[in-house]
C-alpha positions as CSV (number, residue, x, y, z in Angstrom):
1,X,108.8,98.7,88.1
2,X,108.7,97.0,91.5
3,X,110.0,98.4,94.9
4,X,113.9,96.8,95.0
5,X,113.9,98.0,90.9
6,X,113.0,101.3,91.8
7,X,115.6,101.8,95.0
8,X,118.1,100.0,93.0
9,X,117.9,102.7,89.9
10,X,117.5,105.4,92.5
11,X,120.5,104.7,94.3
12,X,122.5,104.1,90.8
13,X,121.2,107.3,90.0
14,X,122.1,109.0,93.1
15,X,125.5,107.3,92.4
16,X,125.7,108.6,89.1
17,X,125.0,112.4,89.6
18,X,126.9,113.0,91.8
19,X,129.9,111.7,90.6
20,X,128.9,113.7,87.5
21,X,129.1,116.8,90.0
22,X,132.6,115.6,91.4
23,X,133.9,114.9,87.9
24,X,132.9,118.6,86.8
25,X,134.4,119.8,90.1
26,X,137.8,118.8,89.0
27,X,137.1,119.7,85.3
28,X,136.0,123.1,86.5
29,X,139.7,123.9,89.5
30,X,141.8,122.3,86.5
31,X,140.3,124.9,84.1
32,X,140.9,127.4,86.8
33,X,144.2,127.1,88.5
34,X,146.3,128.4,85.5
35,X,144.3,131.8,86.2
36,X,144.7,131.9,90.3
37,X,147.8,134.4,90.9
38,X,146.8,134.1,94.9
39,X,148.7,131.3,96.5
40,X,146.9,131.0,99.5
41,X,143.8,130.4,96.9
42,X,145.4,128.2,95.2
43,X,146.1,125.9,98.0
44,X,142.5,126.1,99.4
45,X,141.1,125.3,96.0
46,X,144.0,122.3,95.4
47,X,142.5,120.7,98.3
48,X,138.6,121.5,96.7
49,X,140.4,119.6,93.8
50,X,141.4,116.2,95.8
51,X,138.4,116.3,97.9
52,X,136.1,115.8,95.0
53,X,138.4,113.5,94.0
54,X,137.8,111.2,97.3
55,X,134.7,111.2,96.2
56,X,135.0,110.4,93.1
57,X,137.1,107.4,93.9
58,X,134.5,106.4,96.6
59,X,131.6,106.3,94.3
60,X,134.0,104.5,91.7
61,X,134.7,101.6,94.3
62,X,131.0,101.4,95.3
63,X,129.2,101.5,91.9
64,X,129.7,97.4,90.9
65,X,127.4,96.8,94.2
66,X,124.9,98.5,92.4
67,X,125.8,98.3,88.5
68,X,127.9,96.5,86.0
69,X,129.2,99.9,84.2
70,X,131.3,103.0,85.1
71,X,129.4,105.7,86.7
72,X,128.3,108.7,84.8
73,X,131.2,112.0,84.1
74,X,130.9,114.7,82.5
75,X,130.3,114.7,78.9
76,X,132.4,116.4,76.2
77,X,129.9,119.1,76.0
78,X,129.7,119.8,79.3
79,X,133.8,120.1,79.6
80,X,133.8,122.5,77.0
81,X,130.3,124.7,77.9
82,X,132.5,124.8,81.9
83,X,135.6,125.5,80.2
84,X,134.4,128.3,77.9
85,X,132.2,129.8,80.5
86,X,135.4,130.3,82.6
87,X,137.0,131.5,80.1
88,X,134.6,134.0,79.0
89,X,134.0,135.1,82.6
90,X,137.6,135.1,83.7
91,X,138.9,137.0,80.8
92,X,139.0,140.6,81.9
93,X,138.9,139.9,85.9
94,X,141.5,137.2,87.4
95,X,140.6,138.5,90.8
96,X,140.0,136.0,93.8
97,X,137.0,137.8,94.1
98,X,135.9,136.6,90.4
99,X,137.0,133.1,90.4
100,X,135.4,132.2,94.1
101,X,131.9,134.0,92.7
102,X,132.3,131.6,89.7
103,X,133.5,128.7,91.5
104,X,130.3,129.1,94.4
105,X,128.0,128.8,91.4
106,X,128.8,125.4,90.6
107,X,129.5,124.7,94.1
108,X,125.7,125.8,95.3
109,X,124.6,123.7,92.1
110,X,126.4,120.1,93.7
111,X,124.8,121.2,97.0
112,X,121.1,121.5,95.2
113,X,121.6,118.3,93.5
114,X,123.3,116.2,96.4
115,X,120.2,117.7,99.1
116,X,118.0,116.1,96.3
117,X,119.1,112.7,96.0
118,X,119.3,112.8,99.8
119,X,115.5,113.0,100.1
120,X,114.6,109.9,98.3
121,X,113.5,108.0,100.6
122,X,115.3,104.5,99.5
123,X,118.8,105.3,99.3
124,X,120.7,102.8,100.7
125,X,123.1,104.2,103.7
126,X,126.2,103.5,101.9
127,X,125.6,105.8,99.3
128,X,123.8,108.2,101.7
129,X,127.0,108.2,103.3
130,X,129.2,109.4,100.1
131,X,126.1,112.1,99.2
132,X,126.2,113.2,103.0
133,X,130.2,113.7,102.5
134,X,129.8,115.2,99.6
135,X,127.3,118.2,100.3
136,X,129.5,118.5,103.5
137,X,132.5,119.3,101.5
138,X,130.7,121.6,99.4
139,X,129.0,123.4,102.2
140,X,132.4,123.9,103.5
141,X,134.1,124.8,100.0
142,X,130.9,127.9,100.0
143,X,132.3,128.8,104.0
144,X,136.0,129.3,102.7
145,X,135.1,130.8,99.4
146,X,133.2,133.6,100.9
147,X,136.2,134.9,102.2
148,X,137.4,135.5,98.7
149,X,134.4,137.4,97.5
């Protein structure tokens, strides 16, 4: 594989995960917000919900540069493994406490995988741009959520 081959798959790649990670954001608040009883919570995690959704749109309007298709979402499996798991976890305890401990797991996850696309080397700025946004939002989601524990 030559050198504009290799940056061109990494930066579809990069693309591609992390729409993955905004996609099972939303999957993960929609699964969620029937169980928040805290208004104030609800409202913070509403706007978690249409930030990841920015970015999904973002990488959505920047993927043909790099790629004919859709960028990767969650799969069916994955929806249900997120939805069960919140289930499971919130079935007993509701509390905010609960739901921001669940909800920082997933969050700390997008900030492991967006820190790792953002050290290869040849991503092109544009889509270091949306990855920078992205861990940004998430590294302020963890700030607020704290609060909650």
């Amino acid at each position: 594989m030559n050198k504009n081959t290799q940056d061109l798959k990494d930066n579809i790649d990069a693309l591609d995960e992390i729409h993955k990670g905004a996609c099972m954001g939303m999957d993960a608040l929609n699964d969620v917000f029937p169980k928040v009883g805290d208004e104030d919570l609800l409202g913070v995690l509403k706007k978690e919900y249409h930030d990841y959704k920015d970015i999904a749109r973002a990488i959505e309007d920047l993927y043909p540069e790099y790629n004919n298709g859709e960028p990767h979402s969650t799969s069916v499996m994955n929806k249900m493994m997120t939805k069960c798991g919140i289930d499971m976890n919130t079935q007993k305890d509701t509390s905010n406490s609960k739901i921001a401990e669940l909800l920082l797991n997933g969050v700390n996850m997008g900030i492991i995988e967006g820190r790792k696309a953002l050290n290869k080397k040849n991503i092109d700025k544009k889509v270091s741009k949306i990855i920078n946004d992205y861990v940004s939002m998430q590294e302020k989601a963890v700030e607020v959520l704290k609060r909650y524990l």
